[in-house]
C-alpha positions as CSV (number, residue, x, y, z in Angstrom):
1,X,-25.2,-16.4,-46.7
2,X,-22.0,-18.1,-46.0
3,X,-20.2,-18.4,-42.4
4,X,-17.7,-15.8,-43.6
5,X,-19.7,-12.7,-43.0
6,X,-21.5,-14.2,-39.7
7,X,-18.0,-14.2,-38.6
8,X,-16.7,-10.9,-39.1
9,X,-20.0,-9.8,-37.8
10,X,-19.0,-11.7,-34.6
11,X,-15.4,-10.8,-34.6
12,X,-16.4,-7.2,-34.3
13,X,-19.2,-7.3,-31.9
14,X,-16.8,-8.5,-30.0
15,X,-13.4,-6.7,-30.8
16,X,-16.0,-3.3,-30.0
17,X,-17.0,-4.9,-26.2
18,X,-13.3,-5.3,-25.3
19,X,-12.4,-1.8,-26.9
20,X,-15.3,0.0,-25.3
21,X,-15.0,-2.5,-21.8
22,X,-18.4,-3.4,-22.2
23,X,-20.1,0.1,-22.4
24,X,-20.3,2.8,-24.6
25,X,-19.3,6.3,-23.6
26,X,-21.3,7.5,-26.8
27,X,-20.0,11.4,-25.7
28,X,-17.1,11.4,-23.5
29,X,-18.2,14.8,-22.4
30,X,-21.7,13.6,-21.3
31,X,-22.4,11.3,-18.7
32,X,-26.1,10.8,-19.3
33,X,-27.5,7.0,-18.5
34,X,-28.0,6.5,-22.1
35,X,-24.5,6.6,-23.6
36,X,-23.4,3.9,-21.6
37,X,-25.2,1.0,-22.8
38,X,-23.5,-2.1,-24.5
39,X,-23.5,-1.5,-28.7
40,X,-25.2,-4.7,-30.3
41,X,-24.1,-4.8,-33.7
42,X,-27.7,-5.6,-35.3
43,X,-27.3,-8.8,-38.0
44,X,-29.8,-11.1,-39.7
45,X,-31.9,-13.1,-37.9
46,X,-29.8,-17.1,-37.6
47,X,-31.8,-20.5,-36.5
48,X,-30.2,-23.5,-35.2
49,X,-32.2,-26.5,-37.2
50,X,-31.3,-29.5,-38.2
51,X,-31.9,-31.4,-41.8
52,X,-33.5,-34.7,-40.2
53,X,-36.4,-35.4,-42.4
54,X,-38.8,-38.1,-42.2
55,X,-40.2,-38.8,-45.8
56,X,-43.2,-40.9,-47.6
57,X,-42.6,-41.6,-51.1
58,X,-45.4,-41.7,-53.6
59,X,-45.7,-42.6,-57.4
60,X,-45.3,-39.1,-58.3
61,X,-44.3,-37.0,-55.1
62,X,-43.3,-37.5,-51.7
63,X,-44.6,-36.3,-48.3
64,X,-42.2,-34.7,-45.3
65,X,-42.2,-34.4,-41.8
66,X,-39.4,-32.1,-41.0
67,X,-38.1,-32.2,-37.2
68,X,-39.8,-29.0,-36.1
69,X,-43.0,-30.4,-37.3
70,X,-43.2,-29.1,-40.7
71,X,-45.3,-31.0,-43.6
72,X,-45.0,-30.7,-47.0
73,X,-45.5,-32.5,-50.2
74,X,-42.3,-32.4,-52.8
75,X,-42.3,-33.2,-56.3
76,X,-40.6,-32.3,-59.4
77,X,-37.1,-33.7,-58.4
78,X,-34.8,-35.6,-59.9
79,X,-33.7,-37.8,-57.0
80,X,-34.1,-38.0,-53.3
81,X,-31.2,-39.8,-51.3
82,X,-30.0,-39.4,-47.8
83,X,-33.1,-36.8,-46.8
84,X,-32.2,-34.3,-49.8
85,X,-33.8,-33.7,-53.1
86,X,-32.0,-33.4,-56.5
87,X,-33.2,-30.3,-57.9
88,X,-33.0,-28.5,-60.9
89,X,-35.6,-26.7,-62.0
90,X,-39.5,-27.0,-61.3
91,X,-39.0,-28.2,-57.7
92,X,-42.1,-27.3,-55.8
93,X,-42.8,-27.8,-52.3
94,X,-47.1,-27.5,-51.7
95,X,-49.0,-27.1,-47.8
96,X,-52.4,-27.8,-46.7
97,X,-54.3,-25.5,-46.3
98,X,-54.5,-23.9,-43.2
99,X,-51.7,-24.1,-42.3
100,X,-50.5,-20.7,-43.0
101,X,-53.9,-19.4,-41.8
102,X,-52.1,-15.8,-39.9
103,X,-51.7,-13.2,-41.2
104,X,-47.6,-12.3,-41.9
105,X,-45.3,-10.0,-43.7
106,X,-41.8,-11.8,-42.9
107,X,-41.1,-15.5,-43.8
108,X,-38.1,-17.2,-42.7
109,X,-36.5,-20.8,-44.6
110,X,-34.3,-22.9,-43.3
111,X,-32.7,-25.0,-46.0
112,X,-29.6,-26.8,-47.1
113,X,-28.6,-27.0,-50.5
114,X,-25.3,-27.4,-52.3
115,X,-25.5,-25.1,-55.1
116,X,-27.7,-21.8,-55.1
117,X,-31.6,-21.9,-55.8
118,X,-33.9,-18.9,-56.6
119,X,-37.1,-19.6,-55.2
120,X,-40.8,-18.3,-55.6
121,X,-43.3,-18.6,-52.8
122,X,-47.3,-18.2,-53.4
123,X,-49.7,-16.6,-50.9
124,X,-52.7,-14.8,-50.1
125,X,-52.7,-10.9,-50.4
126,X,-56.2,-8.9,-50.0
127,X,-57.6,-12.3,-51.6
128,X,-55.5,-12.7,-55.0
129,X,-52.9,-15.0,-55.0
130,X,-49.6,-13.0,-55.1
131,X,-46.1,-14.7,-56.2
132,X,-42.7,-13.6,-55.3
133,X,-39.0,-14.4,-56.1
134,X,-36.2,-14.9,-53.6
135,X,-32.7,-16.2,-54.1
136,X,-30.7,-18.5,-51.6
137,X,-27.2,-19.0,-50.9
138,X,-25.5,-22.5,-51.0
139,X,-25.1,-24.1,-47.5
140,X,-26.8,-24.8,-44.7
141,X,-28.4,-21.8,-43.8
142,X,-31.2,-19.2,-43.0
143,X,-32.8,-16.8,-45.1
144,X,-35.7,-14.2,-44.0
145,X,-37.8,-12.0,-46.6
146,X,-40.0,-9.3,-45.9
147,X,-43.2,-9.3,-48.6
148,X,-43.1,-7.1,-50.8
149,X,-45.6,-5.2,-49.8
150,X,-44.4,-4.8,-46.5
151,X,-43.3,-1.0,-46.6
152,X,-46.8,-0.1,-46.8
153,X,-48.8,-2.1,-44.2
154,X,-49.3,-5.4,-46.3
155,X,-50.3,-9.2,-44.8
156,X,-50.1,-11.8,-46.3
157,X,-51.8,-15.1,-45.7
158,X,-51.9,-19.0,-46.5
159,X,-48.7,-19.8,-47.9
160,X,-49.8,-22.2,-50.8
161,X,-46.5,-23.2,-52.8
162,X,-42.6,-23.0,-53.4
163,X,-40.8,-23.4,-56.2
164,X,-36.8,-23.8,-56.7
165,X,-34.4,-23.9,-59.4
166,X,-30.7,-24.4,-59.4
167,X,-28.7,-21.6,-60.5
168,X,-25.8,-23.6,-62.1
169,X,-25.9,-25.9,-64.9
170,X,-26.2,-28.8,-62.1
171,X,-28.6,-30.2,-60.0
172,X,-28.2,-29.3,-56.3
173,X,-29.1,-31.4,-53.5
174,X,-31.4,-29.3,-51.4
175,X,-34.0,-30.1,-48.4
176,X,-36.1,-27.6,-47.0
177,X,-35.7,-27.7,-42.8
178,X,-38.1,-25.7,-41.5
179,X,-40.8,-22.5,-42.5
180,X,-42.1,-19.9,-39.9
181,X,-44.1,-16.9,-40.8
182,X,-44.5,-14.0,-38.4
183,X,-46.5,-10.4,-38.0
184,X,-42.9,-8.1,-38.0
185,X,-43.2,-4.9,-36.7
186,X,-43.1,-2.4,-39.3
187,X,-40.9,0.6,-39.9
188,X,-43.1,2.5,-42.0
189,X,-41.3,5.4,-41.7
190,X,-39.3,6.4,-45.4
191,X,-36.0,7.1,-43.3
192,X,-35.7,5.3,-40.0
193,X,-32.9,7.0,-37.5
194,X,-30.5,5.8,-35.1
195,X,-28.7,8.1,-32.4
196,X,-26.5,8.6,-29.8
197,X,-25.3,11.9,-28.1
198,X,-22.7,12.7,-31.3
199,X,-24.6,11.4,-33.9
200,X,-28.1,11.1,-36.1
201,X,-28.2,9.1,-38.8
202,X,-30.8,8.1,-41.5
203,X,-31.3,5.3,-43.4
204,X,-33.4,5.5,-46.3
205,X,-35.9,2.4,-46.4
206,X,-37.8,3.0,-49.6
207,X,-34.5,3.2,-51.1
208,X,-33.2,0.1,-50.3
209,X,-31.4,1.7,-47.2
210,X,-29.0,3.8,-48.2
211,X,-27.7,6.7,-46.2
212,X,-29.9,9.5,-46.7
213,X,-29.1,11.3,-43.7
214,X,-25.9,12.2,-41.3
215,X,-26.2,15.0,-38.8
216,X,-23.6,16.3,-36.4
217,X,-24.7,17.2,-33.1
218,X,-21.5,19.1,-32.4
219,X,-21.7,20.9,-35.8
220,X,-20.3,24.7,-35.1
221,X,-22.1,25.7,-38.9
222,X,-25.3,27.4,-38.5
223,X,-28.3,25.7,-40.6
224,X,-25.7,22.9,-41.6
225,X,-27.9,20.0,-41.0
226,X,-27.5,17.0,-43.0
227,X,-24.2,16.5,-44.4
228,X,-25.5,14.1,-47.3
229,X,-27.1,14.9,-50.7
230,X,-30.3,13.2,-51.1
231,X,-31.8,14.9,-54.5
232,X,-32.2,11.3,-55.7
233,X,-32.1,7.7,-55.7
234,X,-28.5,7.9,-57.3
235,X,-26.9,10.0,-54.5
236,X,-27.0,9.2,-50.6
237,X,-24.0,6.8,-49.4
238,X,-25.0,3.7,-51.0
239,X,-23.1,0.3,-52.4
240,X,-23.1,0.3,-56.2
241,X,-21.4,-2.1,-58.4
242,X,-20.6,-2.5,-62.0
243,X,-20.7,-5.7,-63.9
244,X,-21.0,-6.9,-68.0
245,X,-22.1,-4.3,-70.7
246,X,-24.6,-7.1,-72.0
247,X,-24.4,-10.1,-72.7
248,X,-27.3,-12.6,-75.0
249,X,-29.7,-12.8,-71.8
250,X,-29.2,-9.2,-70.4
251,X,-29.1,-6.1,-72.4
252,X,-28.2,-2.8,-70.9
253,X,-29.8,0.6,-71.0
254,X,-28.5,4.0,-71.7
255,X,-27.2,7.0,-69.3
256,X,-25.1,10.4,-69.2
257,X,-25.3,9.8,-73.7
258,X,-24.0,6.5,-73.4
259,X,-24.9,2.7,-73.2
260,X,-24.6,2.0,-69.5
261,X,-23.5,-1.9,-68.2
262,X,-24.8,-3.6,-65.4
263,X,-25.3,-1.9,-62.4
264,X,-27.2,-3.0,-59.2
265,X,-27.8,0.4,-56.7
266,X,-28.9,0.3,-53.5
267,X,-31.1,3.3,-54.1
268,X,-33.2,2.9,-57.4
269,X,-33.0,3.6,-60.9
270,X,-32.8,6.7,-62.8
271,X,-36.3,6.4,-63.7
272,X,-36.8,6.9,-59.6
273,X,-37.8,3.5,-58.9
274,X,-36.6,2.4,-55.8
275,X,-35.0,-0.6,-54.8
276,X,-36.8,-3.4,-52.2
277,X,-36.3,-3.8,-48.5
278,X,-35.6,-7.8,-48.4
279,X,-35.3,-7.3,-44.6
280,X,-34.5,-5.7,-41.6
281,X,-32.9,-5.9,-37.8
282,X,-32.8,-2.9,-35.8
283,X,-30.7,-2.4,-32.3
284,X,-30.4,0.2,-29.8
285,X,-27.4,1.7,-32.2
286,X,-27.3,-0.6,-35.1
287,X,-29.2,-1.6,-38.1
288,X,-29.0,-4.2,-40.6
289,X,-30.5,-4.0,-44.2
290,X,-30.8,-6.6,-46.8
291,X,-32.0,-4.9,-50.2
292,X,-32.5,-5.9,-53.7
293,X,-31.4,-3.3,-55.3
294,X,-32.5,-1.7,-58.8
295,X,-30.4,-1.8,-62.3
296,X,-29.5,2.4,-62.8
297,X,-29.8,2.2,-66.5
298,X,-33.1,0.6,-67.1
299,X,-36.8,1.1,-65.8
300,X,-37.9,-0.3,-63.1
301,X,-35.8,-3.8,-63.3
302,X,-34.5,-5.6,-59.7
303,X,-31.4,-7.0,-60.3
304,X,-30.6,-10.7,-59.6
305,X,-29.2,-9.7,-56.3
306,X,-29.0,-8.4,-52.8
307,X,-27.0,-6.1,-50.9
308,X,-26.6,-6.0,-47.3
309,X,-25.7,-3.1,-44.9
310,X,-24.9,-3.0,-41.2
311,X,-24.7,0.8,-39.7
312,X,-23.5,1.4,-36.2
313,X,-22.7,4.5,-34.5
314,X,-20.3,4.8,-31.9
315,X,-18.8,7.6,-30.3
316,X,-16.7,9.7,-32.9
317,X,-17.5,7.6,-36.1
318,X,-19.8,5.5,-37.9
319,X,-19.1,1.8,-39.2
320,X,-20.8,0.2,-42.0
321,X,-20.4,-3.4,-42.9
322,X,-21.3,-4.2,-46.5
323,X,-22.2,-7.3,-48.4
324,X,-22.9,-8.0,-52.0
325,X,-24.0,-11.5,-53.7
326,X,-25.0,-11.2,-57.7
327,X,-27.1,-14.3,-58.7
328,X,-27.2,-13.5,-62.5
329,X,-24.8,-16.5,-63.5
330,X,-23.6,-13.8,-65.9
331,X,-19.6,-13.3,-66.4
332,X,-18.8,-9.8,-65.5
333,X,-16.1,-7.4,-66.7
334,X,-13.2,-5.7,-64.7
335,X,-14.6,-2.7,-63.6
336,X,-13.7,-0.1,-61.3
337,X,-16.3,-0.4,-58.4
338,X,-17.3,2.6,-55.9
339,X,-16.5,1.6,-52.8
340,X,-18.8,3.1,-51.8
341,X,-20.5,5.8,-53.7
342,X,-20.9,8.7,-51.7
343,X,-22.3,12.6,-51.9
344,X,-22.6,15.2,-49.9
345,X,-24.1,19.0,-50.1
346,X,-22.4,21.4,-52.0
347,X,-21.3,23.2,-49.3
348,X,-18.6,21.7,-48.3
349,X,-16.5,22.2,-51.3
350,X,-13.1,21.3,-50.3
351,X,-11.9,18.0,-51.1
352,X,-8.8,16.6,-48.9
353,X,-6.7,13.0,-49.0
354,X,-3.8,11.9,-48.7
355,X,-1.6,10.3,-51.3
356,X,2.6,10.5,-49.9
357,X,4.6,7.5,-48.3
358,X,4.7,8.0,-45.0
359,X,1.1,7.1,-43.9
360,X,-0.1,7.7,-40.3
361,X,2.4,9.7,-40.0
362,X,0.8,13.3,-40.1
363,X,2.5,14.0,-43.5
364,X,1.7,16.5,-45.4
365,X,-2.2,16.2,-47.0
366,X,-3.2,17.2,-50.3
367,X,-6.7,19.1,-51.0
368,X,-8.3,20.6,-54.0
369,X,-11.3,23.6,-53.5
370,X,-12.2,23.8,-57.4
371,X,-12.9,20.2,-58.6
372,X,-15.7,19.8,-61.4
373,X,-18.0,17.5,-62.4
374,X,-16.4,13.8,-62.4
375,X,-18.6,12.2,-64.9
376,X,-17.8,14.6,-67.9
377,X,-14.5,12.9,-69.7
378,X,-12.6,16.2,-70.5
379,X,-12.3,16.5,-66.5
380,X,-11.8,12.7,-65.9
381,X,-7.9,13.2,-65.1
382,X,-8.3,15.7,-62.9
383,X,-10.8,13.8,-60.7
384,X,-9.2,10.8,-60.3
385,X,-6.8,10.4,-58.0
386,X,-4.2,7.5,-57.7
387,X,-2.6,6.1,-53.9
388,X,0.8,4.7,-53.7
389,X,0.7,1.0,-53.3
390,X,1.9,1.0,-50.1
391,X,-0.2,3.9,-48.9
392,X,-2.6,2.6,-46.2
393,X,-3.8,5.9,-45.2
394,X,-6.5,5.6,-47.4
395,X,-8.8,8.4,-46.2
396,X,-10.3,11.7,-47.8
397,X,-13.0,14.0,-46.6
398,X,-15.1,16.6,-48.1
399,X,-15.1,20.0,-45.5
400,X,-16.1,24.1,-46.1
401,X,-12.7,25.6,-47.2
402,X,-13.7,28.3,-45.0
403,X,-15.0,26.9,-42.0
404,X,-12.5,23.6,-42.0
405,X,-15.6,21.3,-41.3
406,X,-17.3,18.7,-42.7
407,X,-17.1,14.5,-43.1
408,X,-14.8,12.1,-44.0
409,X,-14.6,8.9,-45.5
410,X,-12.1,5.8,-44.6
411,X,-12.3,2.6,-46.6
412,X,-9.0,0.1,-46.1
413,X,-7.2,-1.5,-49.3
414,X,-8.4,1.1,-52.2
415,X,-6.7,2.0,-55.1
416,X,-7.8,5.8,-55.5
417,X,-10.6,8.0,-55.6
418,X,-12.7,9.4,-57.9
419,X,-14.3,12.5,-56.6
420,X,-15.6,16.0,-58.0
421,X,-18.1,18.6,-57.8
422,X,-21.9,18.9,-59.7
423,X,-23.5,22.8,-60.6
424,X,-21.5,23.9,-57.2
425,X,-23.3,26.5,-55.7
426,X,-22.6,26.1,-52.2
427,X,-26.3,25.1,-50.9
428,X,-26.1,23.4,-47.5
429,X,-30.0,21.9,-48.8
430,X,-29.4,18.4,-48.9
431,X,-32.7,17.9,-51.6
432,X,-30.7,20.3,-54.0
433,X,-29.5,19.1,-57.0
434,X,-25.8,20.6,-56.3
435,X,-24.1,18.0,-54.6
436,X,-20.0,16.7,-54.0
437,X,-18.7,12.9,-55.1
438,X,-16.1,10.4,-54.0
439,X,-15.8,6.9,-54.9
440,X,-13.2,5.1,-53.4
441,X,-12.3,2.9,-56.3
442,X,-10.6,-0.7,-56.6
443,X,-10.8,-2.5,-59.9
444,X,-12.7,-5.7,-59.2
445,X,-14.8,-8.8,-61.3
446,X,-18.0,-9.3,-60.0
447,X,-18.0,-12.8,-60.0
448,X,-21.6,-14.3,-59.1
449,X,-22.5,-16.5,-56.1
450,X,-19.5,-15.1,-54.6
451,X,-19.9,-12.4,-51.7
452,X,-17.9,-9.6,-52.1
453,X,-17.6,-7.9,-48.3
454,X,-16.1,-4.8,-47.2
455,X,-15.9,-2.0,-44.7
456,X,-16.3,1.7,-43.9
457,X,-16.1,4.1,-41.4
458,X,-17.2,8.1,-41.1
459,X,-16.1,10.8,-39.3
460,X,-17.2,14.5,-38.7
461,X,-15.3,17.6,-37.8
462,X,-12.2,19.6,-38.9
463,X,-9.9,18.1,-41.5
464,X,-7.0,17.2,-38.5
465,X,-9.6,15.8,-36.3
466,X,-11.4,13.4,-38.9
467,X,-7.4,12.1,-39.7
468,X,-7.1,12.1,-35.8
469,X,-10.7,9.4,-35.3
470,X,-9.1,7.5,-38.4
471,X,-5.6,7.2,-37.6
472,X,-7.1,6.0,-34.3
473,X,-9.1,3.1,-36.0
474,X,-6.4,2.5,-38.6
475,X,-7.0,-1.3,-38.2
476,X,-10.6,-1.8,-38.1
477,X,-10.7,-3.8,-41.4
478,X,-8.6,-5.4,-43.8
479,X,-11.1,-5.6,-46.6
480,X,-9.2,-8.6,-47.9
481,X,-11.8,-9.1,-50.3
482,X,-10.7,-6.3,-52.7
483,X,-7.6,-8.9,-53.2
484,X,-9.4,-11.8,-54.7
């Protein structure tokens, strides 16, 4: 990962301690001890290391003792000069053995390299060699994986071998720093939960951690539970992106009667394979994900990429800080991307933005109570709906028309939104197939190796009091990526 997203992470840990004055009052009508406690933003897990290397060369390899004590033999390289290796494809890095001897289900590298690498690591599992791919970032930087098996209670052992490529047409210049392997506790659980007092929110592991789950606990709407539809891995509130309709190494497969394009989702395929937990932090009120998420269209094929997710609750809203890095090398179309995708039950079946020229200014909103389905083309027009350029109140919720309740959804710098309604039957069951859409929509070029970051927050209550928590947090994020 580059510095970029590190940054913003930082910039808003610390823009929410001078807001909040270095507590939380997670309920301002509740003064119980545990609303009160700083909110730590969780992010991924950073070393300080440095690339001094001390190295032995042979006829046909060459030995390394890395600063922290690492050894390692290297061959397969091109060159080595100033401490790094030229590498560009069938770089492999071997240990003695022994010296992963404990059992692990997290590995963390430290590396600098000057182009991006996937990578392959070999170890132990149960007794049978396992291997499994990885993909790295250019710079100097950290990268932690959770094994594959890890969901379920799987160790690995004895780390034998890894293996690099470069992912451009070049060599990079890489040097592995330092490798550490560690017993992480495991979150076994399919949907792991963070509260506060206003809040309950659930985050989907074996679905790459998408949103599977937002309660309100000041919801006046008797068994109105979870406000999002989880009937499949398609729903939730999830990243989703959309990049080349095939190209001579990738050929798509075929959805809703036609041939689909590229299209990494956080939560699985629509064969109902799910996506892979590359790793996770958790905090008091936080939790990062890093997920390799699934291609919709085909069966059970991980994408060349990874999608991160930071969810934090705070007292009237949720933020989530998204990340997206495709390492396919492919060139991608202009598409319009959901930003995020998003569903909710059925119930609440009144959809509400605002599209005028006075933003922030409690002008009039528009709503619609009788949108259909948003993925049949006779309806397209009349579920897409376009924002003024200079509109920046770029908000829209779905509530009940009859009891003015329900969730909203506020993403910075969009376009327009795409939204409708599926077999509406009004079912508050958040496992029934019946479910409500939006897409906040900009039209973007994936463009690989190149992180595309944004941000999000949610809201709960009446239609004037979700525009009310917005207006509030108006300038929470630029999202200056969408301009790029």
């Amino acid at each position: 990962m580059n510095t970029k997203f590190i940054k913003i992470i930082l910039i808003i840990l610390t823009s929410a301690i001078l807001l909040l004055s270095g507590c939380v009052n997670v309920d301002r009508n509740n003064n119980s001890q545990n609303t009160k406690k700083e909110v730590i933003m969780a992010k991924r897990q950073l070393k300080d290391f440095t690339t001094d290397i001390q190295t032995t060369e042979k006829e046909n390899y060459t030995t390394v003792k890395t600063s922290t004590g690492l050894e390692y033999t290297a061959e397969g390289y091109k060159s080595l000069k100033d401490g790094k290796f030229a590498v560009k494809n069938d770089f492999t890095i071997t240990f003695e053995d022994g010296m992963f001897a404990d059992p692990f289900n997290r590995y963390t590298i430290c590396y600098e390299s000057s182009r991006p690498l996937k990578g392959t690591v070999s170890y132990e599992e149960n007794g049978k060699l396992k291997t499994e791919y990885f993909f790295l970032e250019a710079g100097k930087d950290t990268f932690s994986c959770l094994i594959e098996n890890y969901l379920s209670g799987g160790k690995g052992i004895n780390i034998k071998s890894l293996t690099f490529e470069s992912l451009s047409n070049r060599s990079a210049d890489f040097v592995l720093c330092d490798l550490t392997c560690e017993e992480y506790k495991v979150y076994a659980d399919n949907t792991y939960y963070i509260n506060n007092d206003r809040f309950k929110v659930g985050i989907r592991l074996l679905w790459g951690g998408g949103i599977n789950y937002i309660s309100d606990k000041k919801n006046p709407i008797k068994d109105l539970d979870n406000l999002i539809n989880q009937a499949d891995e398609g729903r939730l509130v999830q990243q989703s992106y959309y990049g080349t309709q095939g190209n001579h190494e990738y050929k798509p497969g075929f959805y809703n009667n036609a041939q689909w394009s590229y299209n990494p989702v956080q939560g699985g395929d629509k064969n109902g394979n799910h996506s892979r937990i590359v790793d996770i932090v958790v905090e008091d009120y936080s939790v990062y994900i890093k997920a390799q998420p699934q291609d919709w269209s085909l069966n059970n094929s991980l994408t060349p990429s990874y999608m991160e997710n930071c969810y934090t609750i705070f007292a009237d809203y949720i933020r989530v800080d998204n990340r997206f890095v495709d390492f396919s090398g492919w060139q991608h179309r202009d598409a319009h991307q959901e930003l995020p995708a998003f569903y909710t039950v059925s119930y609440l079946d009144k959809f509400t933005w605002y599209e005028g020229e006075k933003p922030w200014e409690n002008d009039a909103l528009s709503s619609r109570n009788n949108l259909r389905f948003w993925g049949d083309p006779q309806y397209s027009d009349d579920c897409s709906f376009a924002l003024k350029e200079d509109n920046t109140e770029t908000w829209c919720s779905w509530t009940n028309s009859k009891d003015d309740y329900g969730i909203g959804l506020y993403v910075p710098n969009v376009e327009l939104f795409l939204a409708g309604r599926n077999a509406y039957n009004a079912s508050k069951d958040s496992f029934d197939g019946a479910c409500n859409y939006v897409a906040p929509i900009n039209t973007l070029k994936l463009v690989s190796f190149e992180p595309l970051e944004y941000s999000y927050l949610m809201a709960t209550g009446s239609v004037d009091e979700i525009r009310e928590i917005f207006k509030t947090n108006k300038d929470f994020a630029t999202n200056a990526s969408f301009d790029s």
